[in-house]
PDB file of N, CA, C, O and CB in Angstrom:
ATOM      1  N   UNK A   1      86.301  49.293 179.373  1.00  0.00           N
ATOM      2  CA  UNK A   1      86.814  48.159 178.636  1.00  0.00           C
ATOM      3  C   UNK A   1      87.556  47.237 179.595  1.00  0.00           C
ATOM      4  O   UNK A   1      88.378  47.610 180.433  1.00  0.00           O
ATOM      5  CB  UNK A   1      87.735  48.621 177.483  1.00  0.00           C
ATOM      6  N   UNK A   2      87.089  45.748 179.325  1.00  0.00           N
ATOM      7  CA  UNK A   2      87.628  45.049 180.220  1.00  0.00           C
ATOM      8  C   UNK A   2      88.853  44.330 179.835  1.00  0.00           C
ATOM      9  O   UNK A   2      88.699  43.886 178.697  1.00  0.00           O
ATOM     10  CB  UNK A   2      86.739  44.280 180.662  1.00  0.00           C
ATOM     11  N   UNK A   3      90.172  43.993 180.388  1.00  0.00           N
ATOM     12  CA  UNK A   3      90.918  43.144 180.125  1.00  0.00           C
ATOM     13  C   UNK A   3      91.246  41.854 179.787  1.00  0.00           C
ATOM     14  O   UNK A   3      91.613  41.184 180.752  1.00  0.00           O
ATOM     15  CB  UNK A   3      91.195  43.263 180.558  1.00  0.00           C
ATOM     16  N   UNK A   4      91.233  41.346 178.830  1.00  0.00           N
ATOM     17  CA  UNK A   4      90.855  39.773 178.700  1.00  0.00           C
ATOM     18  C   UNK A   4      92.867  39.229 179.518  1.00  0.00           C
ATOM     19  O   UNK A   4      93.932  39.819 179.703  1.00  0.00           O
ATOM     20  CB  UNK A   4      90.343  39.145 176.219  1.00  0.00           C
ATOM     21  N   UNK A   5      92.295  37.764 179.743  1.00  0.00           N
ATOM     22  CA  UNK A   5      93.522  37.011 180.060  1.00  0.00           C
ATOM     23  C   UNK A   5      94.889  37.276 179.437  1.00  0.00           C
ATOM     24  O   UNK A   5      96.038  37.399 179.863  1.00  0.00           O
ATOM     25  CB  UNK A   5      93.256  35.742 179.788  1.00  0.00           C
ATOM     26  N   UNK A   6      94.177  37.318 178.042  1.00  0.00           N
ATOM     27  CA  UNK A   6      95.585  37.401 176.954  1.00  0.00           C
ATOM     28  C   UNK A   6      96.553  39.136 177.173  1.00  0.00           C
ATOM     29  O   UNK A   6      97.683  39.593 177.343  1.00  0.00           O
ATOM     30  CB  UNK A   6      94.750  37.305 174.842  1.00  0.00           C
ATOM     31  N   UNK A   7      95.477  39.437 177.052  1.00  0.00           N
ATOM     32  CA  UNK A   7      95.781  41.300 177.256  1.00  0.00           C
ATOM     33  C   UNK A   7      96.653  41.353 178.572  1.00  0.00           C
ATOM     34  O   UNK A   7      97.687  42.022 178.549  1.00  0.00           O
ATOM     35  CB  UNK A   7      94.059  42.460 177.598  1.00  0.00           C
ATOM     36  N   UNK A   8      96.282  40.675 179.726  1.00  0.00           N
ATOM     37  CA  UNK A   8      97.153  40.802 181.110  1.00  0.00           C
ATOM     38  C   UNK A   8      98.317  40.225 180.713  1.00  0.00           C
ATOM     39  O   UNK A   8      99.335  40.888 180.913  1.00  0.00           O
ATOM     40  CB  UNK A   8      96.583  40.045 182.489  1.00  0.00           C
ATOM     41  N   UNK A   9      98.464  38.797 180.027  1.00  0.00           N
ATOM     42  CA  UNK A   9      99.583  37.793 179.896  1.00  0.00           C
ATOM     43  C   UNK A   9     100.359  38.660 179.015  1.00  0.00           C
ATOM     44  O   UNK A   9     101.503  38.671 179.470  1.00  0.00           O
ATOM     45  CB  UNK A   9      99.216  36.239 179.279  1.00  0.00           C
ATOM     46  N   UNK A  10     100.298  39.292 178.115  1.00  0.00           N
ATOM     47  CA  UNK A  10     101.068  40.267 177.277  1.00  0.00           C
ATOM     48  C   UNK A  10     101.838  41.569 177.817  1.00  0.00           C
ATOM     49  O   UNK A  10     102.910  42.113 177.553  1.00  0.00           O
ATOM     50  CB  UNK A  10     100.147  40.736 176.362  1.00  0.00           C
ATOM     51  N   UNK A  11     100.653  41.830 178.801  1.00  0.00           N
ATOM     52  CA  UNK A  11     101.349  42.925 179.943  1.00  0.00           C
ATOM     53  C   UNK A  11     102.435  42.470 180.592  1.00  0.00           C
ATOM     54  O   UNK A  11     103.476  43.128 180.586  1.00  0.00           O
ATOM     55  CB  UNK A  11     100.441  43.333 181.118  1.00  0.00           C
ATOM     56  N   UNK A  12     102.348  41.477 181.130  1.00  0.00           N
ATOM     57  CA  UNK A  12     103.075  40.641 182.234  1.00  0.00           C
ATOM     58  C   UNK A  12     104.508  40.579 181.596  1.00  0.00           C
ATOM     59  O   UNK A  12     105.482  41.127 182.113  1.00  0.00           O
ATOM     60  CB  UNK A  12     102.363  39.007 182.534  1.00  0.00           C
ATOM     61  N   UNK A  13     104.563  39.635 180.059  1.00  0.00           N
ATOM     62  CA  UNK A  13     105.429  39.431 179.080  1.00  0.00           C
ATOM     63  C   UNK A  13     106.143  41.102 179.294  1.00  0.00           C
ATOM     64  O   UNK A  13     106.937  41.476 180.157  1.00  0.00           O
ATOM     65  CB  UNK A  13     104.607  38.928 177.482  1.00  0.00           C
ATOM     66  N   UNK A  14     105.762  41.576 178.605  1.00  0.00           N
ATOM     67  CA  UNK A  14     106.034  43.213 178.551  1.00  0.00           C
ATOM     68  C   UNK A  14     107.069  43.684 179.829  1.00  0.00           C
ATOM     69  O   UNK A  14     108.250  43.994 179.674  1.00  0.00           O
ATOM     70  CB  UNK A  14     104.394  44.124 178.742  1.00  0.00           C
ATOM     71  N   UNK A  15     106.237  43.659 181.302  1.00  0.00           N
ATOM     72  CA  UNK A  15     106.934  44.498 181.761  1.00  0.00           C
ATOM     73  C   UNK A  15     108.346  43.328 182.382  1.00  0.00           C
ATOM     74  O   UNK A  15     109.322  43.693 183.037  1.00  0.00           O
ATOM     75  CB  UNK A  15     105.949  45.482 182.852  1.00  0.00           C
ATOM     76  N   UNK A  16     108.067  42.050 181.967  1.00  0.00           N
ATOM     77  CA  UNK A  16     109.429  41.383 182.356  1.00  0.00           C
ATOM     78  C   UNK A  16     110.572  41.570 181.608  1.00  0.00           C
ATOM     79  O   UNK A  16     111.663  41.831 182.115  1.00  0.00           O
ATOM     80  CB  UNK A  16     109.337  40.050 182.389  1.00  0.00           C
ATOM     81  N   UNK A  17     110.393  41.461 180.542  1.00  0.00           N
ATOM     82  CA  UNK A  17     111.461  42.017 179.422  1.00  0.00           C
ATOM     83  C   UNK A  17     111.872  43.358 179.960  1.00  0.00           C
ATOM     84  O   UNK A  17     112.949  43.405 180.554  1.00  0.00           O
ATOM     85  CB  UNK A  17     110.794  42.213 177.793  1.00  0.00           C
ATOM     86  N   UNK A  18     111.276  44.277 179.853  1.00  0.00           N
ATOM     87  CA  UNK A  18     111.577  45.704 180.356  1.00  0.00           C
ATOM     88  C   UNK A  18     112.319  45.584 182.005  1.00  0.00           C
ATOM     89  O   UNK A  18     112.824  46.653 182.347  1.00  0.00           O
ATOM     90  CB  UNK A  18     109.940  46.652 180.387  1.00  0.00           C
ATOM     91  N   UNK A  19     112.422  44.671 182.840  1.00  0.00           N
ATOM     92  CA  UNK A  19     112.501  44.426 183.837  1.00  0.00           C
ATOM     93  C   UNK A  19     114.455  43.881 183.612  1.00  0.00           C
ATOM     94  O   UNK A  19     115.538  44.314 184.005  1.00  0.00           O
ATOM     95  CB  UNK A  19     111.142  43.436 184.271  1.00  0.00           C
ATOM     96  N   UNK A  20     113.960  42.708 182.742  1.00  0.00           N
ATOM     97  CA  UNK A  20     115.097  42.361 182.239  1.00  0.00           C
ATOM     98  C   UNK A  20     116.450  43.270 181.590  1.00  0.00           C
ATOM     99  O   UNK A  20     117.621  43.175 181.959  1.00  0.00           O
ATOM    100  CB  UNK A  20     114.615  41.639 181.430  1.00  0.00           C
ATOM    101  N   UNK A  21     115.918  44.131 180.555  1.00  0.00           N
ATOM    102  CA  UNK A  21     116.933  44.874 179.729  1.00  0.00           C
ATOM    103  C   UNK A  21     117.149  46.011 180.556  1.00  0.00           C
ATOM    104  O   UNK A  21     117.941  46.892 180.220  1.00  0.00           O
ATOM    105  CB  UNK A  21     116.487  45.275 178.235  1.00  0.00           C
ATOM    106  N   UNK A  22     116.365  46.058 181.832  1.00  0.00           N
ATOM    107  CA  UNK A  22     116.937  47.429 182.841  1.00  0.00           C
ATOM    108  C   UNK A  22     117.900  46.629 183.703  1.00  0.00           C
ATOM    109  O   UNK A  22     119.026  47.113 183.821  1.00  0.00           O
ATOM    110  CB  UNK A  22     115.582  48.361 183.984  1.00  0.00           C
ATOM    111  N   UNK A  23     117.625  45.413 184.363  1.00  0.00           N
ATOM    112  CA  UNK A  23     118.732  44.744 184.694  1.00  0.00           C
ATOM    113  C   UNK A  23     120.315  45.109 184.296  1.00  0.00           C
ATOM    114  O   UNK A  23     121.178  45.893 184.691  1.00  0.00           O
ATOM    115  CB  UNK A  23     118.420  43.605 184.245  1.00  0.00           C
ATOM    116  N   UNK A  24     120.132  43.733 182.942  1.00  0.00           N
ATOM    117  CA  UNK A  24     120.983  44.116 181.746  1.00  0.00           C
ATOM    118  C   UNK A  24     122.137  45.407 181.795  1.00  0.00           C
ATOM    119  O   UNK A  24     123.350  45.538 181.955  1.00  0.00           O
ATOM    120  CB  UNK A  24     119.932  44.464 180.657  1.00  0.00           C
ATOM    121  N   UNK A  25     121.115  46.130 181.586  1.00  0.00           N
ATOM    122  CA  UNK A  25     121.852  48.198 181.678  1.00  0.00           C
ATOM    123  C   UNK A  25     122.325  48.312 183.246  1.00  0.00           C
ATOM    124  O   UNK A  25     123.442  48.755 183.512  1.00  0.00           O
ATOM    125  CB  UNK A  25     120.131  49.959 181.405  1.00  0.00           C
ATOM    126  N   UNK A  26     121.630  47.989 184.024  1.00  0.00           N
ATOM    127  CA  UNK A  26     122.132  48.303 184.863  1.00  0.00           C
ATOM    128  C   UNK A  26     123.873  47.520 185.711  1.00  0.00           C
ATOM    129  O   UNK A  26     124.569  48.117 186.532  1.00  0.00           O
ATOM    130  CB  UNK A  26     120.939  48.301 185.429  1.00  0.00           C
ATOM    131  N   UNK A  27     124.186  45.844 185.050  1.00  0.00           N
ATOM    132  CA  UNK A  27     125.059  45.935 185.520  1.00  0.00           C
ATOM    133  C   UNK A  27     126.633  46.030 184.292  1.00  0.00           C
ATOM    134  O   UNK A  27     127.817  45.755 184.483  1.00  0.00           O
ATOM    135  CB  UNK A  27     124.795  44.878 186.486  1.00  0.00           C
ATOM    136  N   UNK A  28     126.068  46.420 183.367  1.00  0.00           N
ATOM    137  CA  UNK A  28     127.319  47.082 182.140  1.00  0.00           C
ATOM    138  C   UNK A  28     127.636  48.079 182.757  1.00  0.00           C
ATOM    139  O   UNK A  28     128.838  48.217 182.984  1.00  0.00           O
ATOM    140  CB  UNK A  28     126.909  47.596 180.505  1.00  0.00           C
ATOM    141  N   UNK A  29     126.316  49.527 183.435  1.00  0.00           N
ATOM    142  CA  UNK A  29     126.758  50.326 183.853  1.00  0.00           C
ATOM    143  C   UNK A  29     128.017  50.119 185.132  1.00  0.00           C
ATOM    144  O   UNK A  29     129.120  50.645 185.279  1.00  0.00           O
ATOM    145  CB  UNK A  29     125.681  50.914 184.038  1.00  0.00           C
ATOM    146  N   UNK A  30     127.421  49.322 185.757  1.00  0.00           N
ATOM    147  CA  UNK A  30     127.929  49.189 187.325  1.00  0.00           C
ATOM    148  C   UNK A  30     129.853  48.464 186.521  1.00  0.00           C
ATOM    149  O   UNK A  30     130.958  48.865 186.888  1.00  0.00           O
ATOM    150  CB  UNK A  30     126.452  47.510 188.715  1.00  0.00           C
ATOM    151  N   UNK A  31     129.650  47.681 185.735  1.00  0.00           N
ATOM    152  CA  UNK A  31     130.976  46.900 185.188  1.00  0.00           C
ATOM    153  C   UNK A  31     131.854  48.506 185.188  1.00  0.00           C
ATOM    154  O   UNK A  31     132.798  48.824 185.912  1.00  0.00           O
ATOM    155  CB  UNK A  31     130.743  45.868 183.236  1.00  0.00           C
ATOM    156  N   UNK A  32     131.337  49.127 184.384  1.00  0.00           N
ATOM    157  CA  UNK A  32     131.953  50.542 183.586  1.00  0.00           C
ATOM    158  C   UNK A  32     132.001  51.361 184.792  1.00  0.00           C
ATOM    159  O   UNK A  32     132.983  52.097 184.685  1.00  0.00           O
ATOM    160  CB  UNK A  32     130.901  51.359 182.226  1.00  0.00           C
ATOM    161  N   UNK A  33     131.465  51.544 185.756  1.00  0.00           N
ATOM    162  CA  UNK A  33     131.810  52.356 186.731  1.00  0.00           C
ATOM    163  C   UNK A  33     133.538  51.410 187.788  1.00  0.00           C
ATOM    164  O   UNK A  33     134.703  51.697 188.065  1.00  0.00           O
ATOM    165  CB  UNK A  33     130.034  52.560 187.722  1.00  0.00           C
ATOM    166  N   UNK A  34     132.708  50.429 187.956  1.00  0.00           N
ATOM    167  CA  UNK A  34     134.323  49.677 188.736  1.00  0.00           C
ATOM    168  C   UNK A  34     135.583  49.752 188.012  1.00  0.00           C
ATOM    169  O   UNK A  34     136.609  49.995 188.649  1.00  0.00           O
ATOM    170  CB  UNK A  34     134.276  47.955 188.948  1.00  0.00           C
ATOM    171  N   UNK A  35     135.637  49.511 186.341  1.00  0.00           N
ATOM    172  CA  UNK A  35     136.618  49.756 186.100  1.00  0.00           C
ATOM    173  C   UNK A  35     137.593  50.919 185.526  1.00  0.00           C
ATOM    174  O   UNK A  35     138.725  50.862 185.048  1.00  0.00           O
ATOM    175  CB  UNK A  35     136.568  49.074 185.746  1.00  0.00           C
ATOM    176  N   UNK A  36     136.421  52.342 185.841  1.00  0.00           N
ATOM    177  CA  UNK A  36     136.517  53.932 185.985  1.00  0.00           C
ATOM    178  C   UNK A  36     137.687  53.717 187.137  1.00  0.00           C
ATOM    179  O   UNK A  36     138.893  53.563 186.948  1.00  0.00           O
ATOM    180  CB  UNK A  36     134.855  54.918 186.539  1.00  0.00           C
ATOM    181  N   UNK A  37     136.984  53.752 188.349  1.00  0.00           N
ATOM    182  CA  UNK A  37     137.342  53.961 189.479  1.00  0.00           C
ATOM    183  C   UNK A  37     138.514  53.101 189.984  1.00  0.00           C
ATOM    184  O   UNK A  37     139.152  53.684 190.861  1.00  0.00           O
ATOM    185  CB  UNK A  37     136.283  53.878 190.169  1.00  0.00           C
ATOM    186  N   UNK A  38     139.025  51.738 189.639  1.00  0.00           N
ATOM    187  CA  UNK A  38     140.051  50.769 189.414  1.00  0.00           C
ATOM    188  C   UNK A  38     141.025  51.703 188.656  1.00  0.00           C
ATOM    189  O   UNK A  38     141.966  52.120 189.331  1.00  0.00           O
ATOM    190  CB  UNK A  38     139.556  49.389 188.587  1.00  0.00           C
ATOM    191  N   UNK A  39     140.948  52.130 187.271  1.00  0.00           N
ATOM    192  CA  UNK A  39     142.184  52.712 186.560  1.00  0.00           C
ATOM    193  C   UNK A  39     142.234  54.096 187.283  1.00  0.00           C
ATOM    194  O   UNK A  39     143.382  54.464 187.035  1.00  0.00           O
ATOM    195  CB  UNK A  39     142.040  52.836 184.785  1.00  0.00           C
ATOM    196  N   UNK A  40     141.606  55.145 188.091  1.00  0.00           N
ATOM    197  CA  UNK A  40     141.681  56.019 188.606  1.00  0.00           C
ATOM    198  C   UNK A  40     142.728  55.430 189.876  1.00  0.00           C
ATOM    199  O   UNK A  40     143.875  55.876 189.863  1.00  0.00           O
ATOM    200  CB  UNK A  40     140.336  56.575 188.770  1.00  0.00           C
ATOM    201  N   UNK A  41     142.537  54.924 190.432  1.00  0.00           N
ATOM    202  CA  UNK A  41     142.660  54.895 191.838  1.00  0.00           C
ATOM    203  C   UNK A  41     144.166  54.216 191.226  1.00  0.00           C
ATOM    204  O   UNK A  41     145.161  54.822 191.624  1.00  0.00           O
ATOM    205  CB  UNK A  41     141.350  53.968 192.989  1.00  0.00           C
ATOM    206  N   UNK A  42     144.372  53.276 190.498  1.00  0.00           N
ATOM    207  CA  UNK A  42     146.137  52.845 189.545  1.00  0.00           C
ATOM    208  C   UNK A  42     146.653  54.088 189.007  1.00  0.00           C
ATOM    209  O   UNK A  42     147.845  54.390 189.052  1.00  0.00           O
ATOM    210  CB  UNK A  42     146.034  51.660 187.885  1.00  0.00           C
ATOM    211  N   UNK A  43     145.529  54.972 188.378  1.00  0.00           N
ATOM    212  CA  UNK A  43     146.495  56.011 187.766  1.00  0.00           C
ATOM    213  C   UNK A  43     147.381  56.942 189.059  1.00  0.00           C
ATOM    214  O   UNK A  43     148.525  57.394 189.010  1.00  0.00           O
ATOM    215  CB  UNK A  43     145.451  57.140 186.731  1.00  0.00           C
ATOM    216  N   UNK A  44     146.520  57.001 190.009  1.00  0.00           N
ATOM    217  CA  UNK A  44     146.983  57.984 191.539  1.00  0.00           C
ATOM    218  C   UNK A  44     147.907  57.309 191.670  1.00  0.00           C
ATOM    219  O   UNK A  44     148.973  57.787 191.282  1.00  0.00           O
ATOM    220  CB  UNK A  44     146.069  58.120 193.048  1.00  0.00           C
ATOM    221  N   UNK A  45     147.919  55.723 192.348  1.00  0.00           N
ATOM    222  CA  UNK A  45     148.922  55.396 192.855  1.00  0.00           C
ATOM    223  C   UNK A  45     150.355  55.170 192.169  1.00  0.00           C
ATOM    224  O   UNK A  45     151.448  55.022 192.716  1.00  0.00           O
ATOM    225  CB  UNK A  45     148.519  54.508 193.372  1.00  0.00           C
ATOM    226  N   UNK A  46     150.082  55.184 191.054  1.00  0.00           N
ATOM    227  CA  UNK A  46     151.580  54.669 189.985  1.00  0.00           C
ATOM    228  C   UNK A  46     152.450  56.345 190.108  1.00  0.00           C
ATOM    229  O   UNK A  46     153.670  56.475 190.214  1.00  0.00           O
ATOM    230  CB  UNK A  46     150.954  54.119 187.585  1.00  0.00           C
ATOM    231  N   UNK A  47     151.122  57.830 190.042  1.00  0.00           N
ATOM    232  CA  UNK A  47     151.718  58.945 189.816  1.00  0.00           C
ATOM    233  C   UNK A  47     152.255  59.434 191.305  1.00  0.00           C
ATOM    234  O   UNK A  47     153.113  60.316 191.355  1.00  0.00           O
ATOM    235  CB  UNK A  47     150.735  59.902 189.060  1.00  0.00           C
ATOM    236  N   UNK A  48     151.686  58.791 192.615  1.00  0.00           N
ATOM    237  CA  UNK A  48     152.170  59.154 194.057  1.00  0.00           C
ATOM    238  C   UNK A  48     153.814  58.462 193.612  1.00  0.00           C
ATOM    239  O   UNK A  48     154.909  59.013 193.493  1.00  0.00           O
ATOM    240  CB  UNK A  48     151.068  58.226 195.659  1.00  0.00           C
ATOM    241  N   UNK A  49     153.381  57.040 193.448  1.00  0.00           N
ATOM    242  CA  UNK A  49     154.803  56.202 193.777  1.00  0.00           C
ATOM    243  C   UNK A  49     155.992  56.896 193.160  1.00  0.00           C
ATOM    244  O   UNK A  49     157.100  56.961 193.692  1.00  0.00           O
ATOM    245  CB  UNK A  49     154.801  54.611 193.142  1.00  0.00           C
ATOM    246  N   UNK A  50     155.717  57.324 192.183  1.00  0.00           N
ATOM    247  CA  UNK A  50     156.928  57.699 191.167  1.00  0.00           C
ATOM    248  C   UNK A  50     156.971  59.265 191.823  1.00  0.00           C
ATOM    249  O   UNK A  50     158.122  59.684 191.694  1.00  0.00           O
ATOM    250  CB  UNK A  50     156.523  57.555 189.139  1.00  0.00           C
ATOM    251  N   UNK A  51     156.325  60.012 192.315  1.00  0.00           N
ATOM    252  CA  UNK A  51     156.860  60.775 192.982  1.00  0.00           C
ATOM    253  C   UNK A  51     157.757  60.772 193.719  1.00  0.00           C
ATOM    254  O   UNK A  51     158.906  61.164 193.517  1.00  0.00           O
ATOM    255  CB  UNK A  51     156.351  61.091 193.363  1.00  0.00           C
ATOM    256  N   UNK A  52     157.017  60.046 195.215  1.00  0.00           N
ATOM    257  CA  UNK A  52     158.278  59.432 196.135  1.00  0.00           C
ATOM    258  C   UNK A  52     159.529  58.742 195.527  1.00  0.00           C
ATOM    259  O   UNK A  52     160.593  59.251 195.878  1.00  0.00           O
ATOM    260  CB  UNK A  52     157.731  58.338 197.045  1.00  0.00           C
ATOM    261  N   UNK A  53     159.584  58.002 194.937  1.00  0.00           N
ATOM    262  CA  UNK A  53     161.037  57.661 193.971  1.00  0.00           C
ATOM    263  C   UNK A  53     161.626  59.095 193.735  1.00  0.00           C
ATOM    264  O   UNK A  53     162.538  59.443 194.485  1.00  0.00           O
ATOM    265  CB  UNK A  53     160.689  56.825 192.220  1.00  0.00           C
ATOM    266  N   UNK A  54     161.131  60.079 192.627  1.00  0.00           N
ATOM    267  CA  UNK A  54     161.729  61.037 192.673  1.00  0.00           C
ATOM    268  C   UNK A  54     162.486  61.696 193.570  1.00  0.00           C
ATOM    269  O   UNK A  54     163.697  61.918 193.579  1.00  0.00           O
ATOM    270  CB  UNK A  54     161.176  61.516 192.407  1.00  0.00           C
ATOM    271  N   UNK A  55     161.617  61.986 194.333  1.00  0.00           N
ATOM    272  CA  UNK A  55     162.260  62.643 195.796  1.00  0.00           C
ATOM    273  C   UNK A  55     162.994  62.306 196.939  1.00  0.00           C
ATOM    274  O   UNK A  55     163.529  63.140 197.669  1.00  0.00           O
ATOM    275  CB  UNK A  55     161.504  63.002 196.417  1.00  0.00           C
ATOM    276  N   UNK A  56     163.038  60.758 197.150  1.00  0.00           N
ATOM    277  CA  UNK A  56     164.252  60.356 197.699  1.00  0.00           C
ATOM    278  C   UNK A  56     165.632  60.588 196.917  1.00  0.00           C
ATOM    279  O   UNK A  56     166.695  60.908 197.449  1.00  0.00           O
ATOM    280  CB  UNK A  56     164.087  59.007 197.947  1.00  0.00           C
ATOM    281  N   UNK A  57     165.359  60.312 195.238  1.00  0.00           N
ATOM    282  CA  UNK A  57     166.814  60.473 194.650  1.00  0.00           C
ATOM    283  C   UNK A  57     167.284  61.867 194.717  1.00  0.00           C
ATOM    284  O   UNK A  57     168.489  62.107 194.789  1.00  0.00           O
ATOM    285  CB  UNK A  57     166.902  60.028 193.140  1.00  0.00           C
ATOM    286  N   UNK A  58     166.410  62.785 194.699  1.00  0.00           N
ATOM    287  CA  UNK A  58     166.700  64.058 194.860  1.00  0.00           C
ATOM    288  C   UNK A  58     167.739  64.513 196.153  1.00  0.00           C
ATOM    289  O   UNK A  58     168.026  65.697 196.327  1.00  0.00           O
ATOM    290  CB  UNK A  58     165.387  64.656 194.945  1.00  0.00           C
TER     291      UNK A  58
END
């Protein structure tokens, strides 16, 4: 069975969308990973700092 024009142009349509909404996913993911690693790396430093405070008053 052969492919007519329309059948390719529909493919084409197809895998751009799919191209698109993996995009898409991919930079929500990437958003959600930076601001993982942002409140991690604030949560360390706020719990170091307040250490050192501690321990000088000590």
């Amino acid at each position: 069975m052969l492919a007519t024009k329309d059948d390719t142009a529909r493919r084409d349509i197809k895998i751009a969308d799919t191209k698109l909404d993996l995009i898409k996913w991919m930079f929500i993911f990437w958003i959600g990973q930076v601001a993982a690693t942002f409140g991690f790396i604030l949560l360390f430093l706020e719990n170091n700092f307040s250490i050192k405070i501690w321990m000088l008053a000590c």
